[in-house]
N, C-alpha and C positions, 0 to 999 in steps of 0.2 A: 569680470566682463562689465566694462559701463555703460560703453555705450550699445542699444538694442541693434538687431542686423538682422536683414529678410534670409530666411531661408523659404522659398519658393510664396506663398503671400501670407507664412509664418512670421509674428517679431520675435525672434530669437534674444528672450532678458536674462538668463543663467544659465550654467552647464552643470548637471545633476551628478555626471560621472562618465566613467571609460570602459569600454568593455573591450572583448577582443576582437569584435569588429565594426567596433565605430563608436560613438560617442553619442550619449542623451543629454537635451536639452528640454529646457522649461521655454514655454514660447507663449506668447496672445495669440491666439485668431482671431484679426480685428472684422472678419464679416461676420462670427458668429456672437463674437467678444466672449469669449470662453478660452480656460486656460488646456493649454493641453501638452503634452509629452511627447518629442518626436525623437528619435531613434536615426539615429543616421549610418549609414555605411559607404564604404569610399570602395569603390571598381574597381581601382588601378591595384588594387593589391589582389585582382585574379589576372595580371597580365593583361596585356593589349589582344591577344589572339582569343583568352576567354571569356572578356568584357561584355561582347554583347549576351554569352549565354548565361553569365553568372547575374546579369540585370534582367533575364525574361525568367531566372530562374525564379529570381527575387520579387515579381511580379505575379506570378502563376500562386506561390507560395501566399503571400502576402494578402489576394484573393480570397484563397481559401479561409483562410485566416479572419478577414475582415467580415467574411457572414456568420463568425458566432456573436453571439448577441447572449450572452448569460449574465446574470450576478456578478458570478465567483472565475470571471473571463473580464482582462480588460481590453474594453471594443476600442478596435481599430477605424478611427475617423477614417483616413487618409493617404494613401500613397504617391509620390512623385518622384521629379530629380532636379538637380539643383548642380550643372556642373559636374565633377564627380560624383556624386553624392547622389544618390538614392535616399529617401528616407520614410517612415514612417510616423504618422501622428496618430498618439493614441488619446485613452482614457489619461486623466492627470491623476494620481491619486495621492491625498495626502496618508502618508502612513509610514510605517518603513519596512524593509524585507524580515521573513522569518528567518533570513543568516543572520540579521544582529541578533534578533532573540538567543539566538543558539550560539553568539561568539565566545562567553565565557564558557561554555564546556560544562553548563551545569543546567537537567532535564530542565523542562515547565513540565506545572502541573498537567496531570494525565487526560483529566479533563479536559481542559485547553486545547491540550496536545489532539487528544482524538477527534474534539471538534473542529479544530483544523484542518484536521487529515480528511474529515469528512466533507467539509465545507471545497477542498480540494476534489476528492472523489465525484462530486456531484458538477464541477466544475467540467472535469476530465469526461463523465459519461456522459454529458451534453456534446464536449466534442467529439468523441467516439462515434457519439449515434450521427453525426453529420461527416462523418468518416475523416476526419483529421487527428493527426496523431502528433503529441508534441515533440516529444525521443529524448527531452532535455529537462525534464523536473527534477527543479534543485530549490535549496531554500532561495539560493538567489533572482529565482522568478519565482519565489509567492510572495505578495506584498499582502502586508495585514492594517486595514484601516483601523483606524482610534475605535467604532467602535466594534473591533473584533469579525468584522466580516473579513476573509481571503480571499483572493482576487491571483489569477495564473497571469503572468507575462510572458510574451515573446515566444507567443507559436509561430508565426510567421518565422521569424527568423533562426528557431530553434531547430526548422527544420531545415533551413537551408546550411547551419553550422552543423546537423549532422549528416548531411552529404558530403560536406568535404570529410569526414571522418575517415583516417585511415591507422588504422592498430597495427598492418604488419610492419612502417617503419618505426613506432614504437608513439609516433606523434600522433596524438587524441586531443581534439578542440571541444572543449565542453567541460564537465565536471566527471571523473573518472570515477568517483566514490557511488557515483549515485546510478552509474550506468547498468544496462543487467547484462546478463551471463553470454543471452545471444549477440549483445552488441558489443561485447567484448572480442566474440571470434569473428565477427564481419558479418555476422546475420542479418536481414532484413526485419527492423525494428517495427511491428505493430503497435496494438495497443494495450496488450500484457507488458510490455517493457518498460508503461507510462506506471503499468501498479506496481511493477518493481518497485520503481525508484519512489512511486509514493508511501511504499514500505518501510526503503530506506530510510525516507524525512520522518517516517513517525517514530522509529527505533531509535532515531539520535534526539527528536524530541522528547523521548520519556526514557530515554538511559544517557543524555551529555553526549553520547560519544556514537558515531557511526558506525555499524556492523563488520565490515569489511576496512583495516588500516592496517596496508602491509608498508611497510617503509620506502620503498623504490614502486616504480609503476607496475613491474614482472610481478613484486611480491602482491601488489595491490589485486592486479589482474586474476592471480590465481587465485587469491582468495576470493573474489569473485566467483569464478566457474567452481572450484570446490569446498569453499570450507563453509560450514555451518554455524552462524552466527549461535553464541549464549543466550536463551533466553532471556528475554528484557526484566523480567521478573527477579534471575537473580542481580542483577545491579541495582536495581532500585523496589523496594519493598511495597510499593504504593500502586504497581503494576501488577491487575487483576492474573491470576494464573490463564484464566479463558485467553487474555489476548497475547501470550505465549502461541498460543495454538492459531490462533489468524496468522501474527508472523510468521513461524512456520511455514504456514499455505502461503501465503504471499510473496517470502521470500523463496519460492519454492526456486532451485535451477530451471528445471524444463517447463517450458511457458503453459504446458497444457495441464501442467499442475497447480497452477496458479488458478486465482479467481479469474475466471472470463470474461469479466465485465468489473469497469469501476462502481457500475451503483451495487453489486454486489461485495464487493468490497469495504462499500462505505459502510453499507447496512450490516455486515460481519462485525467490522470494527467499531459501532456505535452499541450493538449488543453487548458487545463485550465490554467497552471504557467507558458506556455512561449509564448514570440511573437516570430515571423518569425526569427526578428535578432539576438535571444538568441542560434539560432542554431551554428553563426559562435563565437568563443571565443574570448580573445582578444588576447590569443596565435595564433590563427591560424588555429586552429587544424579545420580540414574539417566536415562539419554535419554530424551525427552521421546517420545510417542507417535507426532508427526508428523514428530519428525527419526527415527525409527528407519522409519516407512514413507516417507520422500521413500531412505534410501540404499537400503535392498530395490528402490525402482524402478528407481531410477539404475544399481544393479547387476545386475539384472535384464532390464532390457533393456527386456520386456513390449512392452505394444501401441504405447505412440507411447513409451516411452526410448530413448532412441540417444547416442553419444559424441558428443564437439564439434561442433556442426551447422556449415553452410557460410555459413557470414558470407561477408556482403559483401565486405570490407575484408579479407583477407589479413593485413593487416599487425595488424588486433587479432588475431586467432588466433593470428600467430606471438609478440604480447607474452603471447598467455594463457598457448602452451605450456612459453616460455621463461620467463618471471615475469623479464623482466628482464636472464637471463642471457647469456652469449656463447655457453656449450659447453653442447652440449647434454645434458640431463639423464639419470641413471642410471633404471633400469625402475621403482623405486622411486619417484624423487620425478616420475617423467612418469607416473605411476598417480595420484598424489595431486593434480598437478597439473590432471588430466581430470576426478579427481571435480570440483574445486572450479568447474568449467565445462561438467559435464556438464546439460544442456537439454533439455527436450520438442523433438521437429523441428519441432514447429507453433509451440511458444514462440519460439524463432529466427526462421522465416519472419515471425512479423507483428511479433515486435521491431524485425527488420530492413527490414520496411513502414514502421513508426511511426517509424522512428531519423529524426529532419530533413536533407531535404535527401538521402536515400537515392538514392531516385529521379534523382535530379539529377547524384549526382555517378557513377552509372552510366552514365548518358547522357555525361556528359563523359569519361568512360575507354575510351567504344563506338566514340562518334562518330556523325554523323549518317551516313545512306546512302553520300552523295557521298565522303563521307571514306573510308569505309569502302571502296570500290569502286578509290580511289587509290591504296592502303595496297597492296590484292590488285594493282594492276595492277604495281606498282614491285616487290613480289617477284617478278613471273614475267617481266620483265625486259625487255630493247626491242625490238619486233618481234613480240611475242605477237601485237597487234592484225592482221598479217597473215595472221600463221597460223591465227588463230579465221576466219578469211574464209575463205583458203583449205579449209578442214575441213568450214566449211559450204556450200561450192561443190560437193566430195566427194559428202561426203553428200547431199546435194540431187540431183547426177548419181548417183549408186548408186539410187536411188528413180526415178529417169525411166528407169530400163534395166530394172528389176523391172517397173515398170508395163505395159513393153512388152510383153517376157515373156508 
């Protein structure tokens, strides 16, 4: 493009990219002389008959949209139309999306990775609490600026591309990997469906690969509604055991199993994937707001913080305390060790409900009745069964002499 062209009293100087319903541009607005990002979409492709409602729809949405004002949210200046064209001007952000990050197929560090997901979490529970829902988090709307802040794109239109969603002809507009379980069957998407898929992006950031890759859309879909992703832990080594057990919850199928809230979420998965000194970067940049209140909790105690909760398995707590080692650790690094594992006692308990197969392999460690009954009779050793007879013979006579009495 050489020469600049008005879109509505935008100069339009580059074209960013194409989406699937419309096209981003780099533009001036010469009244504020600031650069900004507009988003365009074209009508004629909802037909002439649905023109005008798929343009009030795009307006109602775009509203909504434009009263977040966060960080980790890029603000929408602007709405208009131009012709066919509706469009939107947003924030301009120099950076690039977390899909390049992830192109080669190979994790980023865990750290990074968590503080990402978090810096997203705090994004999403700002717009939660202003009751807007994106339904579309994919790496392709998080853009990450140079210096490591994350920024969500296109709620506005994320929510008008999942309206037109339709699964039963098999055609799904969006990103299918990252969708959750209800929005697979035609559910009505709240705001559990947003920490799905922010589940999603953190499992392919700290394992390369996405949870759910069936080869055809049907195989994709079902793996969706039933299969139970690998913990993250066995594909990559660097991934604490504790945030095996957020996944889990998070990825849970039924939404009410899920975290109920993003900032809970964020603050689950920040206990778990950072220590204390993950907070300052090595730019400088000062703690973030939600990593300095998740350690005041953690070390605080308060109403429901508590130290390493009582897992199941024994033997993950002693890989948590030990990280590994043989000897055991000085007060130092078993202080630092407990931050990076310390949990809500409620988080524990239904992590370790949700973990697969939990249930089951307590059962297999308890034993059924009978076994159990075996177990106690072979420690108290041969001849018990006499002695229990004779005691309640006793006793039995002790009570026929009292009665007489």
């Amino acid at each position: 493009m050489t020469e600049p062209w008005l879109l509505g009293r935008y100069e339009v100087v580059a074209e960013l990219g194409k989406g699937a319903m419309g096209v981003v541009y780099r533009a001036n607005d010469p009244m504020l002389n600031r650069m900004v990002a507009i988003k365009t979409i074209n009508t004629e492709e909802a037909g002439h008959e649905g023109m005008a409602e798929y343009e009030a729809r795009f307006y109602t949405e775009a509203k909504a949209a434009g009263g977040l004002n966060h960080p980790n949210i890029i603000i929408i200046y602007d709405i208009g139309k131009s012709g066919h064209l509706v469009y939107m001007a947003m924030e301009y952000i120099e950076g690039k999306e977390l899909r390049e990050m992830l192109a080669d197929g190979k994790p980023i560090p865990v750290a990074q990775a968590v503080d990402i997901a978090a810096q997203v979490g705090e994004g999403l529970a700002y717009a939660h609490q202003h009751q807007v829902v994106h339904r579309d988090i994919k790496p392709a709307n998080i853009m990450i600026t140079p210096e490591g802040r994350a920024k969500i794109a296109d709620f506005g239109i994320a929510r008008m591309r999942s309206s037109e969603t339709r699964t039963q002809t098999g055609v799904i507009l969006g990103s299918p990997k990252y969708i959750s379980p209800e929005q697979v069957v035609g559910k009505r998407a709240d705001h559990r469906s947003d920490i799905f898929s922010l589940g999603v992006i953190l499992y392919e950031c700290i394992t390369g690969s996405t949870p759910f890759n069936g080869e055809g859309l049907s195989a994709l879909m079902y793996q969706i509604t039933n299969h139970d992703p690998s913990p993250p832990s066995a594909s990559n080594s660097q991934v604490p055991v504790m945030l095996d057990y957020i996944m889990a919850k998070v990825l849970a199928k039924a939404p009410e199993a899920r975290y109920q809230s993003a900032a809970d979420y964020r603050d689950g998965s920040a206990r778990a994937g950072r220590r204390p000194d993950d907070d300052q970067t090595d730019s400088g940049r000062a703690p973030r707001r939600g990593a300095a209140r998740t350690r005041e909790a953690a070390g605080a105690g308060g109403e429901r913080g508590c130290g390493p909760g009582p897992l199941a398995d024994q033997g993950h707590l002693a890989r948590l305390r030990l990280a590994g080692g043989d000897a055991a650790p000085d007060a130092a690094d078993q202080r630092g060790r407990n931050d990076r594992v310390r949990v809500h006692a409620d988080d524990v308990r239904d992590l370790d409900l949700a973990r697969p197969g939990a249930a089951a392999g307590r059962r297999a460690a308890v034993g059924t009745p009978r076994e159990r009954d075996l177990r106690h009779d072979r420690r108290r050793g041969p001849g018990h069964r006499d002695r229990d007879r004779r005691d309640l013979r006793s006793q039995g006579a002790g009570k026929r002499r009292e009665a007489v009495k």
